[in-house]
N, C-alpha and C positions, 0 to 999 in steps of 0.2 A: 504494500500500500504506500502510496505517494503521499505528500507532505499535502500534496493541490489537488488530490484524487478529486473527481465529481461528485463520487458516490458517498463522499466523507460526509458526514451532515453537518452544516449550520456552515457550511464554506463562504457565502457571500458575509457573514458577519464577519469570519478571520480576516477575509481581502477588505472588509470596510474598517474594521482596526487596523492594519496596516495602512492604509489612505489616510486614517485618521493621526496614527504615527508621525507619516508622511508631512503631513497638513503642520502638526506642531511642529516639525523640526525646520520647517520652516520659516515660519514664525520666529521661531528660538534664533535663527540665526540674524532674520532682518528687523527684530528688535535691539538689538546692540548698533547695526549699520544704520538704523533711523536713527538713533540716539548721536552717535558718531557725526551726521549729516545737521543734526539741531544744532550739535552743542560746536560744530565750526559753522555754522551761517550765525548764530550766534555773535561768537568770536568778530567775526566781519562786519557783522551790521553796525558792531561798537568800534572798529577802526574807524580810522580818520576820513582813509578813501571811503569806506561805506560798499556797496555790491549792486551790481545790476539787476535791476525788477525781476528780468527772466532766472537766475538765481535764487531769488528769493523763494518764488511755488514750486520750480522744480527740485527741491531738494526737501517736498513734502512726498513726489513721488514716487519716491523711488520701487522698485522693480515696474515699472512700466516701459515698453519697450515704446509707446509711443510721444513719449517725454523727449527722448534722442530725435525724435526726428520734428518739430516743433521748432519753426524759424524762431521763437522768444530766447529758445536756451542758445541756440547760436549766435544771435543778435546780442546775447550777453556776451559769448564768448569773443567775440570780432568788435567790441566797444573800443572806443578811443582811450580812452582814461583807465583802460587796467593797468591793474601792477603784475611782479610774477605771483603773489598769495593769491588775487583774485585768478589766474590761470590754473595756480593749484587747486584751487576749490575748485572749478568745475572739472578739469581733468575727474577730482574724487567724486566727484559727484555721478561721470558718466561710468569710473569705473566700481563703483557702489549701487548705481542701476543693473550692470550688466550681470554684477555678482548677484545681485538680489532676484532681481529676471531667472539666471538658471539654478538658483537654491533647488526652488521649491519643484521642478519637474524631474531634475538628479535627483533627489533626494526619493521623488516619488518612485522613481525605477528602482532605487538601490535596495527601498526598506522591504518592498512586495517581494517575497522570496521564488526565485524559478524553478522549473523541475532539470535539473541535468543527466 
């Protein structure tokens, strides 16, 4: 008997705890990178130079893949008036999306166990 058999009873609750697994780990992970993305827009908003508008909402959303492609966040990044910190925030920003973006579907393949 297989670990994924069909015949095993209550099988769709086992795959919906693992999803459910899936689903928190997460979370668990883009709860520290949202914290990380507050507490530098933060940081920035109290510098002197201050941060471009598109800056400011995108770094509420991160894992959305449709944030990166959104003329506001580039319009921030191609501004007249940055410095290299304002360059480093959003560089962190697109690569704290990209992270957050493939957490949670990795995460979904890896917890779901296979039959080998």
């Amino acid at each position: 008997m297989y670990f994924l058999d069909i015949t095993k009873p209550n099988i769709n609750s086992t795959l919906n705890t693992f999803q459910f697994v899936a689903t928190l780990h997460g979370i668990t992970i883009g709860i520290p990178m949202g914290a990380m993305a507050v507490y530098h827009l933060q940081h920035e908003l109290c510098a002197a130079d201050g941060l471009p508008f598109g800056y400011v909402l995108s770094s509420f959303q991160l894992g959305s893949w449709q944030m990166l492609f959104k003329p506001r966040f580039w319009k921030a990044a191609l501004a007249k008036p940055n410095t290299a910190r304002t360059y480093f925030f959003g560089a962190g920003i697109f690569v704290l999306t990209v992270i957050q973006a493939l957490v949670a579907p990795s995460s979904a393949i890896l917890v779901v166990p296979q039959l080998d």
